[in-house]
N, C-alpha and C positions, 0 to 999 in steps of 0.2 A: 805789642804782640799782635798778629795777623789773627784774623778770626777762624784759620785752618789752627793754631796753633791753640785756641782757646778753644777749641770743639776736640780736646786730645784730652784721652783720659789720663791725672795723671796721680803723681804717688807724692800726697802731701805730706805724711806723716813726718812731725819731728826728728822723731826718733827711729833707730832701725825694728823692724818687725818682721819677725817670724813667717815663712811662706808660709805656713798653714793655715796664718792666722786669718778669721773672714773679715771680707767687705766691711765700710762703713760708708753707707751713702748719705750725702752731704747735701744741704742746698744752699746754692751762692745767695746775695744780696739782692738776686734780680729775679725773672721770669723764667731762669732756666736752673737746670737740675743736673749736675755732675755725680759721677760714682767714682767716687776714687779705691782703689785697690793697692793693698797690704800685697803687693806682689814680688817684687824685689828691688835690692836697694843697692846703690853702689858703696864702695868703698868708704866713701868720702860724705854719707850719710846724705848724698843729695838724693833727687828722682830723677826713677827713669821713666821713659814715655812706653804704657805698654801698646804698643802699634797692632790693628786686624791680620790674623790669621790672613795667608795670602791663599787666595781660592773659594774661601768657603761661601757657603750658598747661600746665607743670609749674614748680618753683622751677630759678633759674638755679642752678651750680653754684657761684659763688661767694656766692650766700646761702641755701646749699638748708641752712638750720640752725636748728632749733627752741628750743623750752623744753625739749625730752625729752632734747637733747643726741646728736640723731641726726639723720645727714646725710638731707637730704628728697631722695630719690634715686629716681628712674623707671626701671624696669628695662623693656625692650623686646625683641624680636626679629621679626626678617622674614624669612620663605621661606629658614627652616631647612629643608635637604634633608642627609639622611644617606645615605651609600650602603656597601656594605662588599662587598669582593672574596671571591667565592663559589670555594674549590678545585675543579679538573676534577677527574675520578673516571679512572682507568686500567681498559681493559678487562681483563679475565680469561676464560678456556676461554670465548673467541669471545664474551663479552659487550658491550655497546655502550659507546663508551667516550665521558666527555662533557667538553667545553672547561669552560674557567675562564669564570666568569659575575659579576655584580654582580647586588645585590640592593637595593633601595631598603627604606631602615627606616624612615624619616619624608620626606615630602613638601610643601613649603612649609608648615610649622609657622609660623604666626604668633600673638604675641601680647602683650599689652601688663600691665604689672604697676605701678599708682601706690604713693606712701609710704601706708601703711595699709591694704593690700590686704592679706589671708588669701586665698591663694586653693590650692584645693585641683586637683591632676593627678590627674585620671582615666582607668577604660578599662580597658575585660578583657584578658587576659592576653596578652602579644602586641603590644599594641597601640602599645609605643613609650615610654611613659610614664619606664622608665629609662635609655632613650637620649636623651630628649630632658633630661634631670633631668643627666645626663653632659655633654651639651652646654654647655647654661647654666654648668655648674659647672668645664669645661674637665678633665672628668677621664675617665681612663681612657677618651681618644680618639685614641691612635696607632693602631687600625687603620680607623679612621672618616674616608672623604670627606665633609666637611661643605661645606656652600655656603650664601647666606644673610649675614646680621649681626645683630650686637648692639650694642644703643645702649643709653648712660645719659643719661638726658636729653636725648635726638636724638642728643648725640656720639656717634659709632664706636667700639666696642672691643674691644681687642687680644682675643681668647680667653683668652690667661691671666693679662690683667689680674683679671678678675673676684675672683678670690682677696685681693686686698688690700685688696676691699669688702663681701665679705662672710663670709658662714659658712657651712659645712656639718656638718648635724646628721646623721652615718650611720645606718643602722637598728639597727649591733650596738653596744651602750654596750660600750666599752673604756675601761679606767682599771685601775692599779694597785691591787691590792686592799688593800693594808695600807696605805695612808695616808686619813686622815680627808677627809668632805667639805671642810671647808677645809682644809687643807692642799691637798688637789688644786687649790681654787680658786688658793690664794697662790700654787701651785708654776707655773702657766697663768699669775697676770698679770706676776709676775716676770721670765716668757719672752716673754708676749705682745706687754703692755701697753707704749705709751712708754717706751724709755729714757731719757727726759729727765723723767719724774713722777717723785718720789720714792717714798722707801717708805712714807711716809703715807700719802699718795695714793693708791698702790695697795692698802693695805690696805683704805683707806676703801672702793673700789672693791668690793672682794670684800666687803665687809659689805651693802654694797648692792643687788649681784645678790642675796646670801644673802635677803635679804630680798623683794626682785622676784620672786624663782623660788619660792615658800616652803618653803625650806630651814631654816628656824630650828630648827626640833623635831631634824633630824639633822645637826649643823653640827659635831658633834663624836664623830659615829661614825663607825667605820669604813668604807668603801666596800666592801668584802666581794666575792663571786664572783656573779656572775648565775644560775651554776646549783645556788648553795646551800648547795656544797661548804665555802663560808666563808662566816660570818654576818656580813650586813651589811644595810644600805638597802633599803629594798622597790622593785621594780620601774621605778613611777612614780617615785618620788625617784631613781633611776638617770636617768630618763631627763631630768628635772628639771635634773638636775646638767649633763647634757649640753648641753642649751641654755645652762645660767649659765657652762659652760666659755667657751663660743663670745661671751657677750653682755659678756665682760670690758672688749674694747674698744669697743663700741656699733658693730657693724656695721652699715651701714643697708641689706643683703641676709641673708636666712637664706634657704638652701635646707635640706629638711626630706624625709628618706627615711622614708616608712612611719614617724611618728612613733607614731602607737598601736601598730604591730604587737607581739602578746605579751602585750597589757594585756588587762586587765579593763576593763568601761563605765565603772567610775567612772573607773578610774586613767586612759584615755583621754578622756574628760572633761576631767578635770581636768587633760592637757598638753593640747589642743584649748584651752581656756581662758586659760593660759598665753600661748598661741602670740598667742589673741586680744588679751591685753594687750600683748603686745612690738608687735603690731601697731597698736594706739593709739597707740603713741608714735612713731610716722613709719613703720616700718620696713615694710620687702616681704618676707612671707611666702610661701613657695609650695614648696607640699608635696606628694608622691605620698604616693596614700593609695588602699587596697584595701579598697573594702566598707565604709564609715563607716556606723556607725548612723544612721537619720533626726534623732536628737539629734545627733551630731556632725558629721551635714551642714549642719545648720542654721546652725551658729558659723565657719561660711566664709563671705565675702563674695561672694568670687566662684567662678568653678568654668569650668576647662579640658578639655573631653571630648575625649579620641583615642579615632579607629576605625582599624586599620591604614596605622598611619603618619600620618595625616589629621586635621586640625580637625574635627570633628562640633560642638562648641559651644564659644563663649567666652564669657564674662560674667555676669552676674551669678544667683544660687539663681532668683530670680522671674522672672527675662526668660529660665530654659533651662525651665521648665516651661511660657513660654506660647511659645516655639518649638516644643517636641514637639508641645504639645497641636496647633499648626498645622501637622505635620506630619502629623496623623491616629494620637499614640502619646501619648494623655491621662496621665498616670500616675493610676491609680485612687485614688480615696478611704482612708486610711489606711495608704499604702503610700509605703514608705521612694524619696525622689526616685531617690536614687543607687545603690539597686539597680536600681531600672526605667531609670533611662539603662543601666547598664551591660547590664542584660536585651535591650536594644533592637538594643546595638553588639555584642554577643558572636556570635563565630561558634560555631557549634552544629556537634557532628560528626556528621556524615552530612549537614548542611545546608548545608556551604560556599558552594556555587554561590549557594542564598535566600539566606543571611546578606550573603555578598561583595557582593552586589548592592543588598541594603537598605542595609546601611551606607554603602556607594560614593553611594547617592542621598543619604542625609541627610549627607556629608560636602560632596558638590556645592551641593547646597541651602544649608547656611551660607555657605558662600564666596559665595554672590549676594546673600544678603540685606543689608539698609540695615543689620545690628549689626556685620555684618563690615567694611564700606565706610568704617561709622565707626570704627574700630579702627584702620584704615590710614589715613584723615586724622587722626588722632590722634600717630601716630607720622610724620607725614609733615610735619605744624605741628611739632613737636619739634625734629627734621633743620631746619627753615626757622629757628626760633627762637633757634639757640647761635650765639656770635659767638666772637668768637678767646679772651676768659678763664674761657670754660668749657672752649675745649680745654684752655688753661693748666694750669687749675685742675684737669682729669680726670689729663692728664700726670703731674700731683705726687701728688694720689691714687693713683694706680695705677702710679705707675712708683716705687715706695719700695721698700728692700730689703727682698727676703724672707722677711730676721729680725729683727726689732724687737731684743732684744735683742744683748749683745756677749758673743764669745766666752769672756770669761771671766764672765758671769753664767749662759750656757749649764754649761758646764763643772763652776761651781761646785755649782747648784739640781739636775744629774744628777748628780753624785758623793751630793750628801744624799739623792736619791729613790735610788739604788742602793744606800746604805748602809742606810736604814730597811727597804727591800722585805726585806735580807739578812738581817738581825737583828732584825725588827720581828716575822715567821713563824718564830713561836717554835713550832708544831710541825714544821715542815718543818727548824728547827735541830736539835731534837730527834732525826727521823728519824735524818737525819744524822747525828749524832753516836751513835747506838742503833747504826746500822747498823756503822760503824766500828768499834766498839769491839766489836760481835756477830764480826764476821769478823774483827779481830784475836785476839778469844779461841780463836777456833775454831782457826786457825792455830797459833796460840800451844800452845794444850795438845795439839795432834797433834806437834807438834816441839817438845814442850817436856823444854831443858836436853840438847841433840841431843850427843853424844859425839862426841870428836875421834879420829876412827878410821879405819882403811879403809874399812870398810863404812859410817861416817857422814859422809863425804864426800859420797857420791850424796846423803844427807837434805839436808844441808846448801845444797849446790848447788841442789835441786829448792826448799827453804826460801827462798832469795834469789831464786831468780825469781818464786816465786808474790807474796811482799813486793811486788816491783817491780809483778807483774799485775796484784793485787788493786787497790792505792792508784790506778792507772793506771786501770781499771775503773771503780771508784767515783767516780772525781774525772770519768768522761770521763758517764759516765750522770747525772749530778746537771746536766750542761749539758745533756745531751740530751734531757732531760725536763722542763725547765725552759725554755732559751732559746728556741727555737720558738713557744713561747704567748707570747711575751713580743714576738718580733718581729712579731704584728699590732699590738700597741700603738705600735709604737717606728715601720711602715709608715705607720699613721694619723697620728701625729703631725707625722713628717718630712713627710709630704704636705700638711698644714696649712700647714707652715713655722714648726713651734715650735720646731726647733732644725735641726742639720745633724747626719748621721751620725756623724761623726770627735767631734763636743760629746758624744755619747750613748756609743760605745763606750769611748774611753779612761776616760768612768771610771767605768762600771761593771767595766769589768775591774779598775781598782785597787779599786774597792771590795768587789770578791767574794775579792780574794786575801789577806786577814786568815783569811779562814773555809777557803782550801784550804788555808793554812797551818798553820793548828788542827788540821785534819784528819790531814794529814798526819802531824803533827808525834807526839799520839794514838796515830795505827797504829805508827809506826817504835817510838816508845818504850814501846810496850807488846811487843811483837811481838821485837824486839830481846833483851832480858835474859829473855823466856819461853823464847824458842827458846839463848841460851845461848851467844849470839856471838861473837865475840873480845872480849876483857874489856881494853879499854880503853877510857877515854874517848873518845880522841880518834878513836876507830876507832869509836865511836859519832855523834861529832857530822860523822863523815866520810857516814856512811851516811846520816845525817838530810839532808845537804845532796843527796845522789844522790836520796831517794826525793822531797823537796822538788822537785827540777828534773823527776825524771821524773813526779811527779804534775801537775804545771802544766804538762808538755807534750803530756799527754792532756784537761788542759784545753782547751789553745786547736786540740788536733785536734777537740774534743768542740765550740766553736765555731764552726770551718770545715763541720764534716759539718753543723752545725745550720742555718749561715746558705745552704749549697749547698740542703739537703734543703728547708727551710721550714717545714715540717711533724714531730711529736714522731712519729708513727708514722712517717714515711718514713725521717727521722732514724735511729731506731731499728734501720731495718730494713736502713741501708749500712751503720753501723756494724760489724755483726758480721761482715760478709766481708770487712772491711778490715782489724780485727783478727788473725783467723784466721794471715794470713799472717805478719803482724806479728812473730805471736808463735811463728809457725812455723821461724821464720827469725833468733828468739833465741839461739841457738848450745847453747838445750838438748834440743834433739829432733832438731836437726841439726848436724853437727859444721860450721864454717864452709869446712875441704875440701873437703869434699863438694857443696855445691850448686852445682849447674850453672852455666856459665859465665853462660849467658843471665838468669838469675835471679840473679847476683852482686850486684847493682843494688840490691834490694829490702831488703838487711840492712842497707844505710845507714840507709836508710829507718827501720827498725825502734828507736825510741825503748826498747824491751824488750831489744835488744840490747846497745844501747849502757849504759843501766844497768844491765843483770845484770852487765858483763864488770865495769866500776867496782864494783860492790856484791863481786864474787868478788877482785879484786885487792885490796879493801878487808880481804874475809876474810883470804886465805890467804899474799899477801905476803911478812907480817912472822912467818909461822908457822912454828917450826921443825920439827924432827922428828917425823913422825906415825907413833906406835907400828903394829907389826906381830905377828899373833898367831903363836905357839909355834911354833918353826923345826919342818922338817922335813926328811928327808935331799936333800941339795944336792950335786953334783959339786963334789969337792972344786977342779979349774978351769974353774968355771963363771964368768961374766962377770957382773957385777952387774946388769944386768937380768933373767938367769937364773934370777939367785938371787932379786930379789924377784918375778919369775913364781912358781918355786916356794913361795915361802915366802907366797901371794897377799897380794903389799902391792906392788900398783904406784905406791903415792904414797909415796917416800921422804920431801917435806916439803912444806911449804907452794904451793912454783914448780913442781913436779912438777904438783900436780894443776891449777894455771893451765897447763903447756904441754901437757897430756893432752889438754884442753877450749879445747886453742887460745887463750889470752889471752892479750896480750901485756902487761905490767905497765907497759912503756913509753907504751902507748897512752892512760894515764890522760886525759891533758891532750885527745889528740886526742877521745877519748869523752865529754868533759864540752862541747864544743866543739861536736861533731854534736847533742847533747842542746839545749846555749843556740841553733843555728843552727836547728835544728826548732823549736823553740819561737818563735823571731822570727818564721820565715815563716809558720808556723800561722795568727800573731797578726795579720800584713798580709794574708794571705790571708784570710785574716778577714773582716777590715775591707774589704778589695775587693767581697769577695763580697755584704757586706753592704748595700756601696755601691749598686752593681748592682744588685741585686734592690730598692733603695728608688728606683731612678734608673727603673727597669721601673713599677713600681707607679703611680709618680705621673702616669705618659703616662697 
């Protein structure tokens, strides 16, 4: 079969079907994507080839499919108008106080995008270019009035259909730094890619891009940090990668943020270059881009200038320099096109009123001319062009689930990327485990082999609770400083629709709790037989299970504060007043009598408290008589407490010094209980919050 005759759509069905009946899009065993249609059938129960419409202006959707293996798809829009609700201002000491207002940010924005088109969004700052780039891409518009549409190939569409036809390339590469460029590729089509290809298939798939994007030379290095910190990929190959992330399943839409920004000319060159070839092969490019050298203006096809809010030019590098020149603004000899447009449309300070007014005419001025008229009969033959199995056929494209893959390949492919990220940074294991072992030591030989005595009571006691802080501490700041950077990845992603939040946290938390477990595990058992504990096992492996619970429930508070905060420095900065009370309120700095009725509340609360009193019942329990030093004269009918006032031994044994410090021995069960019950809700509180804030994001 010739590769003209496998680029034909065609009518697989066994059996005969109903013309009414709709579309079923199919995907082969490979990189490419067929739409087969329930169209008509011969006789003889074979297929027929349904052949393009002869004429029409773009490819109809049910055979908009090439040799490249990408859907021939016309991206369009019409009198995009954006508006956004401006807050009134309240007077203060007799100032003028002013209503709530609206602002227009774009203004009948039209403009038309075919298969093969690079076209580059321009315009000085201000000028719209990321709201109109937000539009198109249906993102981050919950506080945007928009008006206007968008059509695929004259069809209508939904705003947030867009997503399931195309890609979005952001301007910051986010990627996990410890896994290899392939691996990141594999770990994307796993998620991406059809669930009905196999794993061949998708392999084959990622060797291909590798190969498309030229990735070859780094296909087996690291991904590394972008600002250096970890060695990895050079800039360009970051950004490289970004695109081959996005080109997995052959999108026939790339939107494209400030794809040079950051680079160097070559390294921008050479994605400008890139971008030129995805664009050979059917696809609609179209990118914001600030400041393009004349070398990398030149490798755009076409070119969209915004002046506040407004059209200033559309179409093609050659026909926006003989409209300037016609509008009396030549671009001189040797001088780069696309800073002289943007030199023309910038508003200049101190010059607003000139500037506002020039640009305002040259925005007028294109909306009359014969390029604009023809731009809208273009989109206007489109609209007249689609009959009912291109809605069909847009339907099925665009109304498919979210998530290509299923819940348990999500599930699985995030437990392995959670597991490598954990144990793969092997200096950040390191740290970890340095650190632990540092502040166990330290611990350890200030109370080390602490004597069972009156006066080593107090050591003791202050001993068990710093155990509890410490582990509590260190387990809560390893998430605090870590989760945060982590949840812009994890925001970008969900917002793609590579997985769903609930796939990503449950198990990364099973996969980080091997290594709190370590830790823990480490501290207690060093720290335990240094400092001279109760000498039994089993009063060992009792402790191990309390500092176990109490470290993993500073985990998932170190979770909650991260996913509330968002941020590693804000994170940071709640944590420590949250703490404070925390540990205020452990029953070692305050007796649990004593705190005020109104503040009773809070020592539930207190995860520190409820493992000190467990780690002290674990002490002192089964302890019997605690020596007393050298009598002194005592009434001879003095009462035994009397006597051990005077004789200063108020801890007759073990239970003494639990009812001194308030503990009740009974309480064990209830204490372990508060401990698993904080820790559950941490763990969905978590997850909610985590929710929310990905649910925020993606409007």
């Amino acid at each position: 079969m010739s590769d003209k005759d496998e680029t034909r759509v065609l009518l697989e069905d066994p059996a005969p079907t109903k013309p009414h009946e709709a579309p079923v899009i199919l995907k082969d065993n490979g990189a490419q994507t067929a739409i087969h249609l329930s169209h008509s059938h011969s006789s003889h129960g074979g297929s027929d080839v349904v052949k393009p419409t002869k004429g029409r202006i773009t490819p109809r959707l049910s055979n908009a499919f090439e040799n490249s293996g990408v859907y021939q798809i016309a991206l369009a829009w019409k009198d995009i108008s954006v508006r956004v609700k401006v807050p009134g201002k309240r007077a203060f000491f007799g100032g003028e106080s002013k209503p709530p207002t609206e602002k227009t940010i774009l203004k009948d924005i039209t403009g038309l995008a075919s298969p093969g088109c690079l076209l580059a969004i321009m315009g000085a700052s201000g000028s719209g270019k990321s709201t109109l780039l937000n539009v198109l891409t249906s993102r981050n518009t919950k506080d945007y009035m928009i008006s206007g549409e968008m059509l695929l190939n004259g069809v209508p569409l939904n705003p947030g259909a867009i997503k399931n036809v195309s890609a979005y390339v952001q301007q910051g590469d986010l990627f996990m730094e410890t896994l290899t460029v392939t691996e990141q590729l594999q770990f994307r089509a796993l998620l991406r890619m059809d669930s009905k290809l196999d794993a061949e298939a998708r392999l084959k798939r990622v060797q291909e891009v590798i190969q498309e994007m030229g990735l070859i030379n780094c296909k087996d290095s690291r991904i590394g940090s972008s600002s250096g910190t970890k060695k990895g990929i050079s800039g360009g190959e970051r950004k490289r990668l970004s695109f081959a992330s996005e080109a997995l399943t052959n999108p026939p839409i790339f939107f494209c943020d400030e794809p040079t920004s950051s680079l160097d000319s070559f390294m921008a060159q050479s994605i400008v270059h890139t971008l030129q070839k995805m664009a050979e092969r059917g696809r609609v490019i179209l990118c914001t881009i600030h400041q393009p050298s004349s070398e990398l203006f030149d490798m755009f096809s076409q070119v969209l200038l915004l002046s506040e809010g407004r059209v200033a030019f559309m179409g093609t590098r050659e026909d926006a320099l003989t409209h300037f020149d016609s509008l009396g603004y030549p671009c001189p000899e040797n001088f780069n096109p696309g800073d002289h447009y943007i030199l023309k449309l910038a508003i200049v300070p101190g010059k607003e009123i000139e500037c506002k007014r020039k640009s305002q005419a040259i925005c007028d001025t294109f909306a009359k001319t014969r390029q604009m008229q023809e731009l809208e009969e273009k989109i206007q033959d489109q609209k007249k062009d689609v009959d009912m199995y291109d809605h069909v056929v847009l339907d099925q494209i665009t109304g498919q689930s979210r998530y290509s893959s299923s819940i348990n390949t999500q599930l699985r492919m995030l437990f392995w990327r959670a597991w490598v990220a954990q144990f793969r940074n092997a200096m950040l294991f390191g740290v970890r485990i340095g650190q632990v072992v540092t502040v166990a030591l330290i611990l350890g030989l200030v109370y080390m082999d602490l004597e069972i005595s009156q006066r080593g009571v107090m050591n003791i006691n202050g001993a068990l609770f710093l155990v509890v802080a410490n582990i509590g501490m260190t387990h809560m700041f390893a998430v605090l400083t870590s989760f945060p950077e982590e949840m812009h990845l994890v925001m970008r992603e969900y917002g793609s629709g590579l997985y769903s939040i609930g796939s990503y946290f449950f198990p990364k938390v099973i996969a980080e709790l091997p290594m709190f477990v370590l830790l823990s595990m480490v501290f207690i058992s060093m720290d335990y037989w240094m400092m001279g504990l109760y000498d039994h096992f089993s009063a060992f492996m009792t402790a191990s299970w309390v500092i176990l619970l109490a470290g993993y429930t500073s985990v998932t508070a170190g979770y909650l504060i991260s996913t509330a905060a968002g941020e590693t420095t804000l994170a940071l900065s709640i944590a420590a007043p949250i703490l404070i009370p925390l540990m205020l309120f452990s029953g070692l700095f305050l007796n649990a009598d004593d705190i005020p009725d109104y503040l009773k509340w809070l020592e539930y609360l207190s995860w520190y408290r409820h493992a000190s009193q467990l780690m002290m019942v674990n002490q002192w329990d089964d302890l019997g008589k605690i020596p007393c030093p050298e009598p002194h004269e005592v009434p001879a009918n003095a009462s035994l407490p009397v006597m051990c006032a005077a004789l200063n031994c108020p801890y007759i044994d073990g239970k003494a010094v639990l009812a001194y410090n308030t503990v009740d021995p009974d309480d064990q069960t209830a204490n372990t209980m508060y401990l698993i019950a904080l820790t559950v809700f941490f763990f969905f509180a978590s997850f909610v919050a985590l929710y929310i804030r990905a649910r925020r994001s993606r409007e």
